[in-house]
Backbone bond lengths (Angstrom), bond angles and torsions (degrees), N, CA, C in turn:
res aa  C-N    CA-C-N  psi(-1)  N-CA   C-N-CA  omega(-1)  CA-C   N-CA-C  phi
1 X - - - 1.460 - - 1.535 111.27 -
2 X 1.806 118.10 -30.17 1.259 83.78 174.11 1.229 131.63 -112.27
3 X 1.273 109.30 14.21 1.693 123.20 154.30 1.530 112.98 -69.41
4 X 1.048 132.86 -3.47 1.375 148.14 156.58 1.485 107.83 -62.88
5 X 1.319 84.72 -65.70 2.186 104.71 -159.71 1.683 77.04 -71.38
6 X 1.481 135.77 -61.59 1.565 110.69 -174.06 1.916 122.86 -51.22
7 X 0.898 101.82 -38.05 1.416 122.42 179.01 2.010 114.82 -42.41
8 X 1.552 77.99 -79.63 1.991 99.99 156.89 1.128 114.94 -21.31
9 X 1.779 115.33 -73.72 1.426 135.72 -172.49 1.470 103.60 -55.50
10 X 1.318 122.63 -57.66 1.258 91.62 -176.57 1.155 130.49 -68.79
11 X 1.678 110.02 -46.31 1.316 98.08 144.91 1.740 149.79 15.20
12 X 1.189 94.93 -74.23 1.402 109.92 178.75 1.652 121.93 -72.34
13 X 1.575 95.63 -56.04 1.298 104.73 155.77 1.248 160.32 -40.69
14 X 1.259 94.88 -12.14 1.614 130.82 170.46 1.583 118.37 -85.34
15 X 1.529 104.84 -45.77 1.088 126.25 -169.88 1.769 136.80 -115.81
16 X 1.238 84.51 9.99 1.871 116.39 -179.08 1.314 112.63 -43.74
17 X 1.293 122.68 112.82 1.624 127.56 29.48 1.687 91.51 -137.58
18 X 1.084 80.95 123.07 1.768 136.68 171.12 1.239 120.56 -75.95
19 X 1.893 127.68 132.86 1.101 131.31 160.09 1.346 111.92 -101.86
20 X 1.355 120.27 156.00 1.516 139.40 -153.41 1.596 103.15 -59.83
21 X 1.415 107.26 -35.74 1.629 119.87 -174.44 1.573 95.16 -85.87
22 X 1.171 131.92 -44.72 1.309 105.32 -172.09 1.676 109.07 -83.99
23 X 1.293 125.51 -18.46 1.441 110.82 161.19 1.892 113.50 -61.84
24 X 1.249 110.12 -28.35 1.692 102.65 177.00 1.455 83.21 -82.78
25 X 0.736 169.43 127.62 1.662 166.93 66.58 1.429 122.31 -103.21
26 X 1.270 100.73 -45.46 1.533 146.71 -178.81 1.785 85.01 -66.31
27 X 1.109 130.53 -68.66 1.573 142.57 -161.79 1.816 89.84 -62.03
28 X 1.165 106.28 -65.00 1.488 99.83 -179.19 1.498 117.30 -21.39
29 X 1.407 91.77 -78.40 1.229 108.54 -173.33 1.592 130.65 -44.33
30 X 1.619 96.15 -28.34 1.586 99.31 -171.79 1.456 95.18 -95.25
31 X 1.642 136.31 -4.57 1.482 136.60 150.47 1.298 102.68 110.63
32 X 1.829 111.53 21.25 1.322 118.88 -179.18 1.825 125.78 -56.53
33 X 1.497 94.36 -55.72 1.398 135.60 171.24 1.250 114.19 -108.24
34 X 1.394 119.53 -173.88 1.694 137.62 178.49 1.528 102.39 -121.27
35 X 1.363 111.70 142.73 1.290 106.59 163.36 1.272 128.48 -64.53
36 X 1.564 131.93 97.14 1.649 117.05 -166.99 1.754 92.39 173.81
37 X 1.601 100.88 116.14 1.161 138.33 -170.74 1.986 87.61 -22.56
38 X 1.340 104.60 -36.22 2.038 94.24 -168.05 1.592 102.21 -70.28
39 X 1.397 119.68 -22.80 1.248 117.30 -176.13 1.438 103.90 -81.39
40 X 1.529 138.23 -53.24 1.025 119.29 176.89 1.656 131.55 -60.24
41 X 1.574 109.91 -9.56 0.988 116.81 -177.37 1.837 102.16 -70.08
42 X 1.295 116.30 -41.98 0.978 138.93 -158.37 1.687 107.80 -69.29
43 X 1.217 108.54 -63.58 1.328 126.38 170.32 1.778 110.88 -47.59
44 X 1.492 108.18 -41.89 1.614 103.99 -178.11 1.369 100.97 -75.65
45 X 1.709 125.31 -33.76 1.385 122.49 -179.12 1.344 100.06 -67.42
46 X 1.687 141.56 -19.42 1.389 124.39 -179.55 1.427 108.62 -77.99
47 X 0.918 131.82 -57.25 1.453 140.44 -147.84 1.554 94.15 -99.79
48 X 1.290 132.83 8.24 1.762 120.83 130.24 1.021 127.96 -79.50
49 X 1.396 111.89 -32.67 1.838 127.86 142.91 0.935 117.06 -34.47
50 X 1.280 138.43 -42.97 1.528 135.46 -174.05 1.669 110.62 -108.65
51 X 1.041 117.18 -13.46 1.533 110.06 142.88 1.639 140.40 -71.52
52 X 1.153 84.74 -34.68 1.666 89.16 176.22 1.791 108.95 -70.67
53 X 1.624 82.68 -40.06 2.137 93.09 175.90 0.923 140.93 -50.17
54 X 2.049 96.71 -26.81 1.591 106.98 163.55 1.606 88.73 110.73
55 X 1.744 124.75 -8.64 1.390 130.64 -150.58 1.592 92.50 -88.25
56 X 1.129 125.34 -15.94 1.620 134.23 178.09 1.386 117.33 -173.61
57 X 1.488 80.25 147.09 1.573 106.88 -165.97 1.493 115.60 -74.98
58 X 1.694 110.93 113.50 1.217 108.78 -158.30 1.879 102.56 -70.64
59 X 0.589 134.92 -22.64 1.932 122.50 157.68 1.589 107.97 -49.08
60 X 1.275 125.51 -17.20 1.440 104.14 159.13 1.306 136.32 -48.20
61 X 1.767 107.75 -52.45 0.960 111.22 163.92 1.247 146.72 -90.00
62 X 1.637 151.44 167.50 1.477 122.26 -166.74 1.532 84.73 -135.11
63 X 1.733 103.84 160.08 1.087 94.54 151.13 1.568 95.35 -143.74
64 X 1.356 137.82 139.54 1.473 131.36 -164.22 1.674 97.69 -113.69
65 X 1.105 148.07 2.99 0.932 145.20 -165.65 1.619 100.88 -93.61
66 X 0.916 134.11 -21.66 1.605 115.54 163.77 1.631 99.03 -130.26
67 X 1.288 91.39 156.40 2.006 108.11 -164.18 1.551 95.21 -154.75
68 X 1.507 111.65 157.30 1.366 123.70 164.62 1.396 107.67 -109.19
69 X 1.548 113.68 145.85 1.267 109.82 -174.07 1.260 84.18 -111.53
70 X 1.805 112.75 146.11 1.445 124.90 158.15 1.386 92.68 -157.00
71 X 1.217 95.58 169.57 1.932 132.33 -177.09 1.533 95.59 -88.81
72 X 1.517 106.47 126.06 1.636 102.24 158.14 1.478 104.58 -71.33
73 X 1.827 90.56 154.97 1.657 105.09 -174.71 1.651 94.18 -129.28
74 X 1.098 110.70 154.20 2.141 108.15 167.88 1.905 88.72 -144.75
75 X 1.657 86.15 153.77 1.586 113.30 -179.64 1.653 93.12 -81.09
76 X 0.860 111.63 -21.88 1.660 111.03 -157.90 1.546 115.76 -144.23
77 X 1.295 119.08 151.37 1.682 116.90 167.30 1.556 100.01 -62.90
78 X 1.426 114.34 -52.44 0.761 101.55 -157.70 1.803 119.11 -69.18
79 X 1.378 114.03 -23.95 1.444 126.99 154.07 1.598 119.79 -34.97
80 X 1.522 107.51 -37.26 1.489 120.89 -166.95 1.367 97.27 -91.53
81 X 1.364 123.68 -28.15 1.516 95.69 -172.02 1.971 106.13 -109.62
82 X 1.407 116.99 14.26 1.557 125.37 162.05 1.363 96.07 -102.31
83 X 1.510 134.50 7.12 1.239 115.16 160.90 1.918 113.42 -101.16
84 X 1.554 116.32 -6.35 1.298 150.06 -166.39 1.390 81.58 -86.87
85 X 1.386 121.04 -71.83 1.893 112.03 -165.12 1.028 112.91 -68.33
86 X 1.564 102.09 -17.93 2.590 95.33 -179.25 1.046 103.43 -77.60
87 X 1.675 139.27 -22.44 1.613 122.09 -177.60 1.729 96.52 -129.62
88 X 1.034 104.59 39.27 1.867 102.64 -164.48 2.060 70.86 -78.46
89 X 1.493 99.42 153.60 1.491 107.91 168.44 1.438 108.71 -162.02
90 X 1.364 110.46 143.16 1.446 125.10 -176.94 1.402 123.59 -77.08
91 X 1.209 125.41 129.99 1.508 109.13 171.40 1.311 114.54 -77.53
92 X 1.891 103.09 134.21 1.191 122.93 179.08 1.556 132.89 -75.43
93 X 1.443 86.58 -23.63 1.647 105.25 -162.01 1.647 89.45 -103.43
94 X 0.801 147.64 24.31 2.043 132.99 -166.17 1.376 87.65 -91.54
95 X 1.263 162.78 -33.35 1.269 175.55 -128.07 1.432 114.05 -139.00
96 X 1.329 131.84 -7.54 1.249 118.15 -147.73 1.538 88.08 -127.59
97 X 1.620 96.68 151.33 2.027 92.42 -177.51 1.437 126.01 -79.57
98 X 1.453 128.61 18.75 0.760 144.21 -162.68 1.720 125.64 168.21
99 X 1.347 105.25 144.94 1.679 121.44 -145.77 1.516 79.64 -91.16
100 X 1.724 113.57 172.42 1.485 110.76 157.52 1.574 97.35 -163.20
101 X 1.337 108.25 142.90 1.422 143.74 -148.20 1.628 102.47 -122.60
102 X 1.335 127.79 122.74 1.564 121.13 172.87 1.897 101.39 -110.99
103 X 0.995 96.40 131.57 1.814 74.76 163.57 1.763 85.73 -150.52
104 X 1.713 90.73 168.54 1.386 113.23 -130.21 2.072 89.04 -133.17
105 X 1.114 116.01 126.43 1.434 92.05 170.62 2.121 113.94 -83.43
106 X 1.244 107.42 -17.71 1.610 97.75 -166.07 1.780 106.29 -110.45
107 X 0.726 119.39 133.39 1.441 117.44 -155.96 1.691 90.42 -98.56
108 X 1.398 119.98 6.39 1.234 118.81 168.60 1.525 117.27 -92.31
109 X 1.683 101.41 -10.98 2.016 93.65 169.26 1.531 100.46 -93.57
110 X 1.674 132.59 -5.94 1.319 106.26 -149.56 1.198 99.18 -55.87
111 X 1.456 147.39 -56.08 1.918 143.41 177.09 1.038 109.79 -34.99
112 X 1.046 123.96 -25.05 1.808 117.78 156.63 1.362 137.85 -63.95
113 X 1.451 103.93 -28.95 1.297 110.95 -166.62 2.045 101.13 -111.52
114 X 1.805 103.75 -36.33 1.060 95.12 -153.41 2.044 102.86 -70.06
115 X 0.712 120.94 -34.40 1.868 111.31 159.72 2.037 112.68 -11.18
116 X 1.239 91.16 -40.68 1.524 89.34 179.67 1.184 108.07 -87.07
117 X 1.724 115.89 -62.73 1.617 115.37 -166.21 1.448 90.06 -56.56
118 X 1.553 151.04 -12.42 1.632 122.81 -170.24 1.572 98.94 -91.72
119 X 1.591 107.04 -16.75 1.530 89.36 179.99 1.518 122.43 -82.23
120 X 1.108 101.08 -2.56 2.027 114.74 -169.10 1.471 89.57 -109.74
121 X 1.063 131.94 -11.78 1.284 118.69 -177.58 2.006 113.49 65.86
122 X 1.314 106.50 53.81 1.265 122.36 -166.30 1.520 133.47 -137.24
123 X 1.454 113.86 116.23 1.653 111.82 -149.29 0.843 97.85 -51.51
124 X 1.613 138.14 161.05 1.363 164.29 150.02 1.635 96.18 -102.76
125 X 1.267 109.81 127.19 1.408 134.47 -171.59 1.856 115.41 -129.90
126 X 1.254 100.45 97.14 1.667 102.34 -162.26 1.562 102.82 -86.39
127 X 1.138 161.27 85.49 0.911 164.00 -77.30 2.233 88.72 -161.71
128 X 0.984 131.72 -64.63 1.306 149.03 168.29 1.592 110.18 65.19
129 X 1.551 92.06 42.69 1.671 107.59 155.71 1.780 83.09 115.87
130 X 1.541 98.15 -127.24 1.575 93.57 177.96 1.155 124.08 -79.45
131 X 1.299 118.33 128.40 1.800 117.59 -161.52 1.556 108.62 -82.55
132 X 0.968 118.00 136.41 1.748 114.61 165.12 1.881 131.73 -45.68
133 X 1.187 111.68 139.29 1.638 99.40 -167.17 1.812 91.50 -46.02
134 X 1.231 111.46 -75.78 1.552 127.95 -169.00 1.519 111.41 -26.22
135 X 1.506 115.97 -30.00 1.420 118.90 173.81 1.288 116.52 -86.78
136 X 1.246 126.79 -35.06 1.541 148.67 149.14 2.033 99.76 -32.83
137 X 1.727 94.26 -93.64 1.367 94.41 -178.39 1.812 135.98 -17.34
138 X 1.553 98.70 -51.29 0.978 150.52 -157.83 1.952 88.67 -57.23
139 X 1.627 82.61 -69.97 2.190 93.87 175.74 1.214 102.35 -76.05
140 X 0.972 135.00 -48.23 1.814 124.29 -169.22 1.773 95.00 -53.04
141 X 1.227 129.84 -46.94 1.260 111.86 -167.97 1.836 116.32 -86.85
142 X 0.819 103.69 13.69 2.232 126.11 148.78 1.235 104.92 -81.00
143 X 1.241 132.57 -39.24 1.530 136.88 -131.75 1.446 81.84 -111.69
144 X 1.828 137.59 -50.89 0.957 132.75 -171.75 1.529 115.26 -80.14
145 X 1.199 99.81 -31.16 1.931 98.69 171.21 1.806 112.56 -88.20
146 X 1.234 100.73 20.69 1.329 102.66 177.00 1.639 109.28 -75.54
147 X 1.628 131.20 158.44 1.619 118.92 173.18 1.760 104.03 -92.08
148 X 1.170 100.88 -4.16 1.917 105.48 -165.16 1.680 105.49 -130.93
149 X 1.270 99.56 169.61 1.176 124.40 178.61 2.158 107.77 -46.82
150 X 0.936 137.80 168.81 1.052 161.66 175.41 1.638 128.59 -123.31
151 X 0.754 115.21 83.66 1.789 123.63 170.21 1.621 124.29 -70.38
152 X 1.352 129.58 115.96 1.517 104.37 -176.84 1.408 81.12 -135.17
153 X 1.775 104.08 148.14 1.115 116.20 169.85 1.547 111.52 -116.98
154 X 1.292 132.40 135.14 1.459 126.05 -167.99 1.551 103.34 -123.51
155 X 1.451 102.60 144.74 1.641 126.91 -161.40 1.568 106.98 -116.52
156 X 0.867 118.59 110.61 1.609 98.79 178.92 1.934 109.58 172.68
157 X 0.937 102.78 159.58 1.494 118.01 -149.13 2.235 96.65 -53.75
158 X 1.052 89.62 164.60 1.931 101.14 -179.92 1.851 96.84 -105.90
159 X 1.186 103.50 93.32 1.488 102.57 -172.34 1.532 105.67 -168.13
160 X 1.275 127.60 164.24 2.043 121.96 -179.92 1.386 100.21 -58.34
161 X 1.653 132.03 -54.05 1.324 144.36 175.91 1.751 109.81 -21.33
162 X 1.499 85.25 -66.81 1.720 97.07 -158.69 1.303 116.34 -88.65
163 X 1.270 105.48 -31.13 1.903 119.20 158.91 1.704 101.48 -44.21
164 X 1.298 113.72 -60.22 1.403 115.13 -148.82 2.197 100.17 -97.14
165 X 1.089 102.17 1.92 1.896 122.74 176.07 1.741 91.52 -77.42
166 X 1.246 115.77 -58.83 1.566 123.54 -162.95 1.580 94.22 -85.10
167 X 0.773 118.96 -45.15 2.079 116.47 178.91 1.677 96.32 -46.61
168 X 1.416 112.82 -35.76 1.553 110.14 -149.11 1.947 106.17 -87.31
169 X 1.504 74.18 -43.80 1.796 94.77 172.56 1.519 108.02 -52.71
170 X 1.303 123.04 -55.05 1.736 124.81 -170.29 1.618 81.01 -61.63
171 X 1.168 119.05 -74.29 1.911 113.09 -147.89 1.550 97.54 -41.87
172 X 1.153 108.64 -52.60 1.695 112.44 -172.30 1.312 111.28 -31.19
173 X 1.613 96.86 -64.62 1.696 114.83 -159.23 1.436 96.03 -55.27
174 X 1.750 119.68 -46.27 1.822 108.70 -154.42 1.452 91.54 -97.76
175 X 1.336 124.69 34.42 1.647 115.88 169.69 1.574 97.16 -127.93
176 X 1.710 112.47 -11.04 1.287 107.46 165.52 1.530 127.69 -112.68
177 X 1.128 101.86 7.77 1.529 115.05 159.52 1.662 111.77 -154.49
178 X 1.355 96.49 77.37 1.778 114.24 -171.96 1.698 113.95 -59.83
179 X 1.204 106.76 -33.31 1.608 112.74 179.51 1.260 113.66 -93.00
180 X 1.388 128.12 19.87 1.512 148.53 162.02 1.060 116.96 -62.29
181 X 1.516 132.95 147.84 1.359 118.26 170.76 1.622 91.64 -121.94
182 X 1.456 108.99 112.76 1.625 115.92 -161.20 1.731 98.78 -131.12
183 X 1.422 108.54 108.60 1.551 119.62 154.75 1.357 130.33 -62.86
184 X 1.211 147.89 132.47 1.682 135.82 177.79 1.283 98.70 -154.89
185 X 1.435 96.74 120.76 1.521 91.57 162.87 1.752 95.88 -151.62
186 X 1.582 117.90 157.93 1.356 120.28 -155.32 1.683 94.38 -77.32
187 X 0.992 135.50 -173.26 1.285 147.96 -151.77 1.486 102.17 -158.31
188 X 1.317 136.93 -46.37 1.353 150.26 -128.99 1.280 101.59 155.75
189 X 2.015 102.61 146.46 1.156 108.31 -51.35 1.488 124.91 -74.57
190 X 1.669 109.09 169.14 1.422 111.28 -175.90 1.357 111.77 -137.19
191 X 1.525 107.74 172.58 1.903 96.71 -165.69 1.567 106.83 -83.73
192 X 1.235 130.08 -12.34 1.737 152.97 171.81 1.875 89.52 -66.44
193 X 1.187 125.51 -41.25 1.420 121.02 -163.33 2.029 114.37 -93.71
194 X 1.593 102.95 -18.70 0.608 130.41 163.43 1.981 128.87 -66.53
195 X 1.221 101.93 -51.03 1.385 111.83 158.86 1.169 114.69 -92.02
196 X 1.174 134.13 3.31 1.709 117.14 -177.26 1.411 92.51 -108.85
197 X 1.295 122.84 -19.21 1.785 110.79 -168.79 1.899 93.47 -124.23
198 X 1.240 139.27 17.59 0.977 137.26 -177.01 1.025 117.87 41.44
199 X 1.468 123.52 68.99 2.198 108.91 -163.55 1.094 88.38 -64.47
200 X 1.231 118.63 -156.91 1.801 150.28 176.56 1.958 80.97 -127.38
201 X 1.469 103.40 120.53 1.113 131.16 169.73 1.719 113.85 -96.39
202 X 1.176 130.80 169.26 1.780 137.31 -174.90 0.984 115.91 -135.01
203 X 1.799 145.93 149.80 1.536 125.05 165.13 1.911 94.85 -62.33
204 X 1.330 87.36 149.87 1.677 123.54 160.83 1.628 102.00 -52.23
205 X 1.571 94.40 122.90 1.558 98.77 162.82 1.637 106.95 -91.92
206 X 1.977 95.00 139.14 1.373 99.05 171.31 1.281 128.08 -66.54
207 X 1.205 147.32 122.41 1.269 158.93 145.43 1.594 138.63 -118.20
208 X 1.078 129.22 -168.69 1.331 133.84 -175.39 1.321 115.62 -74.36
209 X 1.620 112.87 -22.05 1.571 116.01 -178.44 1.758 116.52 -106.44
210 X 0.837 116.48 16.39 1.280 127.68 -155.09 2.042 99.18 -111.42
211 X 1.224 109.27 3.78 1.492 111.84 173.12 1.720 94.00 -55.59
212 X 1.528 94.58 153.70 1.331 106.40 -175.38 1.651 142.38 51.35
213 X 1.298 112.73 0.03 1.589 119.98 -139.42 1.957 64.02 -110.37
214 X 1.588 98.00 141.72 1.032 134.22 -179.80 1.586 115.66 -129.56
215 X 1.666 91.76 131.11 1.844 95.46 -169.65 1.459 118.08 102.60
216 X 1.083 125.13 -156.36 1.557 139.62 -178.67 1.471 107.47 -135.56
217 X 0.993 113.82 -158.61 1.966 118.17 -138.97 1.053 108.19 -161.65
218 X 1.630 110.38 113.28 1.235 120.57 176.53 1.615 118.40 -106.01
219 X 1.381 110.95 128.77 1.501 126.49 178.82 2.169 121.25 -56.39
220 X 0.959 107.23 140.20 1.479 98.70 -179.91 1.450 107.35 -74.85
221 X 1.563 129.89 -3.82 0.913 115.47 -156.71 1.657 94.53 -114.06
222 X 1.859 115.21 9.53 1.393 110.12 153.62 1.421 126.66 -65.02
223 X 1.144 116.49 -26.42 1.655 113.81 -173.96 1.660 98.54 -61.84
224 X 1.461 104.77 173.35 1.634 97.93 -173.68 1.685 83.33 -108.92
225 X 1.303 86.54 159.37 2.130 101.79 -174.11 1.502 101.30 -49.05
226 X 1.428 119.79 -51.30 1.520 102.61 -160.73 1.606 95.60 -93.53
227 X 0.678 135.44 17.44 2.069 126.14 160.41 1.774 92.00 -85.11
228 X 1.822 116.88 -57.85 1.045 100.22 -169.57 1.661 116.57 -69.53
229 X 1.101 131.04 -9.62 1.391 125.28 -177.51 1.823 96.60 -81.98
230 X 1.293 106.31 -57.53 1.797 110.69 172.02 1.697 107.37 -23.19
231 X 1.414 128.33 -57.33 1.233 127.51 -143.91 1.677 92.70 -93.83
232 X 1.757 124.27 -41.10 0.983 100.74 163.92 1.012 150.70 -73.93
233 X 1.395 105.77 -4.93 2.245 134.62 172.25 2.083 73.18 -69.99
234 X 1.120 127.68 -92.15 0.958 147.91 -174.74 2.073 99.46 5.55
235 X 1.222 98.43 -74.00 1.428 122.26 -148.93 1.907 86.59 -73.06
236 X 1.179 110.39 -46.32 1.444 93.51 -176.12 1.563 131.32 -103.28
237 X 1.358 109.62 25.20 1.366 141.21 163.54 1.013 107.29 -74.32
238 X 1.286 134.68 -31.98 1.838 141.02 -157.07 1.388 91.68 -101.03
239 X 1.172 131.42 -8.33 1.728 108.91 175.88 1.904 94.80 -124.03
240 X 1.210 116.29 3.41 1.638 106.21 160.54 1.265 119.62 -105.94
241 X 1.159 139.35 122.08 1.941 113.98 -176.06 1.419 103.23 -98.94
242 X 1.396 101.58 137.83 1.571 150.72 -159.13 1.647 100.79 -35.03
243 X 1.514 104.61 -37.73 1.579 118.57 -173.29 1.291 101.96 -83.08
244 X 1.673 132.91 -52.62 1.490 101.65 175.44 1.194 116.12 -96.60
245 X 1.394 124.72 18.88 1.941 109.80 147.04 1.825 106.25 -58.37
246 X 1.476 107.61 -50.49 1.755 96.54 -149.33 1.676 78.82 -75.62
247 X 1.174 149.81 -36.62 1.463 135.05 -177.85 1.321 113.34 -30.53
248 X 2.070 106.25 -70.93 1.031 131.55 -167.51 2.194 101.28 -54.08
249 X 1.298 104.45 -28.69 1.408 84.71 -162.35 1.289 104.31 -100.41
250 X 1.888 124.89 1.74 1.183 141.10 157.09 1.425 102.17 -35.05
251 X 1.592 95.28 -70.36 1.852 125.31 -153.33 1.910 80.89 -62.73
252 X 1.450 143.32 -71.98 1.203 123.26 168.99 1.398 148.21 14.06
253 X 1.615 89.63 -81.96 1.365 102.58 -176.46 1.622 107.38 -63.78
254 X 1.771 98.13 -35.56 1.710 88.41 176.06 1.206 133.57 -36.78
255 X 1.839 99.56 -60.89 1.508 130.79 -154.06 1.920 78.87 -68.11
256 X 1.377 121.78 -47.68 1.303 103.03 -172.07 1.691 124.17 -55.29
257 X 1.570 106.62 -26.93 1.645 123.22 -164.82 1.927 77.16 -55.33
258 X 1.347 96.78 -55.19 1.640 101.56 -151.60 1.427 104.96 -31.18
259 X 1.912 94.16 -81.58 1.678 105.17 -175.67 1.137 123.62 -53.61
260 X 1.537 135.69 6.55 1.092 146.17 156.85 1.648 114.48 -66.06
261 X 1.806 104.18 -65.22 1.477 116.29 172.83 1.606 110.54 -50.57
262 X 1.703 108.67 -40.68 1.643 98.67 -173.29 1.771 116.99 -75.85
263 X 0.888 100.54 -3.11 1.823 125.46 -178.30 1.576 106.32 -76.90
264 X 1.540 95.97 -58.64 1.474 104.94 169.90 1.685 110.42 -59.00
265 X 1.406 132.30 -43.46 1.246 116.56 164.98 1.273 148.52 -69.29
266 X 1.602 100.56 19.77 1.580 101.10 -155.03 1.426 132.21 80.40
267 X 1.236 119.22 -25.83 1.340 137.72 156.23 1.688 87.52 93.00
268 X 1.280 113.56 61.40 1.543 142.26 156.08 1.595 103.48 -93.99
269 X 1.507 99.99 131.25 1.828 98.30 -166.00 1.742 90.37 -90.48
């Protein structure tokens, strides 16, 4: 057990912040465990073990699938506007020829991924297999009051499900904002990503979408966190150039010095 719990840790540590399934994936692979529902059971029962133990730092791991919603509150203006300069952020894209959109099918990696989309300043779109019209609607009408082009990159499992989740999402979007000029193409996973990084693949679950689909089925949550964060830094780097990101996040930190200093004054001009 504790060449396990050492194993895990580093593991994790490498690759922070991690969901529970992609650290059992991760274990597979390095020949820790077996692939088989008792091993993952096992592995999630370790590494709550080693949180509670003090053995890791529970911000390692994420899990985004449950959240509390509340309203920010401040004691003070002046509380409200030193909380304005800690997440005050610039738009990246006001300059750029085109918007870009990530969406994600499992709302259990978004803490995985969103570290990047907050640094590009870039929607994260949780989609969690087949998306609802109202959640659909909801983006197509961003996408249609947009002045530019639209880029979406889609994340989501190599299987009939998730193949045919992202097929459903594009038709939606360009049948709900038809005079759009909307790019999509999947990101993750793909059968090129599949042989070049050897995932650990699964039999195919039977279902209704799975006509024709040949082979077995690989999970999004095989890639390891930092390849998948790499490819999405990756993918939306190519429509910002390199020189006015570090500009734009120059001009940032400024505008932040400011509302910081005016915070410190009471917010006396």
């Amino acid at each position: 057990m504790a060449a396990l719990k050492a194993a895990l840790f580093q593991i994790v540590a490498v690759q922070r912040p991690m969901t529970v399934r992609q650290v059992f994936y991760q274990a597979t692979v390095h020949g820790l465990v077996e692939k088989t529902e008792q091993a993952y059971n096992r592995v999630q029962w370790t590494l709550a073990q080693m949180r509670r133990d003090g053995d890791l730092p529970y911000s390692w791991l994420t899990d985004s699938s449950r959240g509390v919603y509340r309203i920010d509150s401040f004691d003070t203006p002046q509380d409200a506007i030193e909380a304005t300069a800690r997440f005050y952020r610039k738009s990246l894209w006001a300059e750029a020829d085109v918007r870009v959109e990530i969406w994600c099918e499992k709302d259990a990696l978004s803490g995985v991924i969103l570290p990047i989309t907050t640094e590009y300043d870039v929607g994260l779109y949780v989609a969690r297999g087949f998306a609802s019209l109202s959640y659909l609607h909801a983006a197509a009408e961003v996408i249609a009051n947009a002045d530019k082009p639209t880029v979406i990159y889609h994340l989501g499992d190599y299987d009939p499900s998730g193949v045919m989740a992202a097929a459903k999402i594009e038709e939606t979007l360009r049948d709900l904002a038809p005079e759009a000029d909307i790019h999509f193409g999947r990101l993750a996973v793909t059968e090129h990503q599949i042989r070049q990084w050897n995932l650990p693949a699964r039999p195919t679950k039977k279902s209704s979408h799975d006509r024709g689909w040949r082979g077995q089925s690989v999970e999004l949550d095989t890639i390891p966190p930092d390849m998948l964060r790499e490819i999405i830094r990756a993918a939306i780097e190519q429509h910002l150039p390199r020189d006015l990101f570090r500009v734009l996040k120059i001009a940032e930190e400024s505008e932040r010095a400011f509302l910081t200093q005016w915070a410190g004054d009471g917010g006396r001009p």
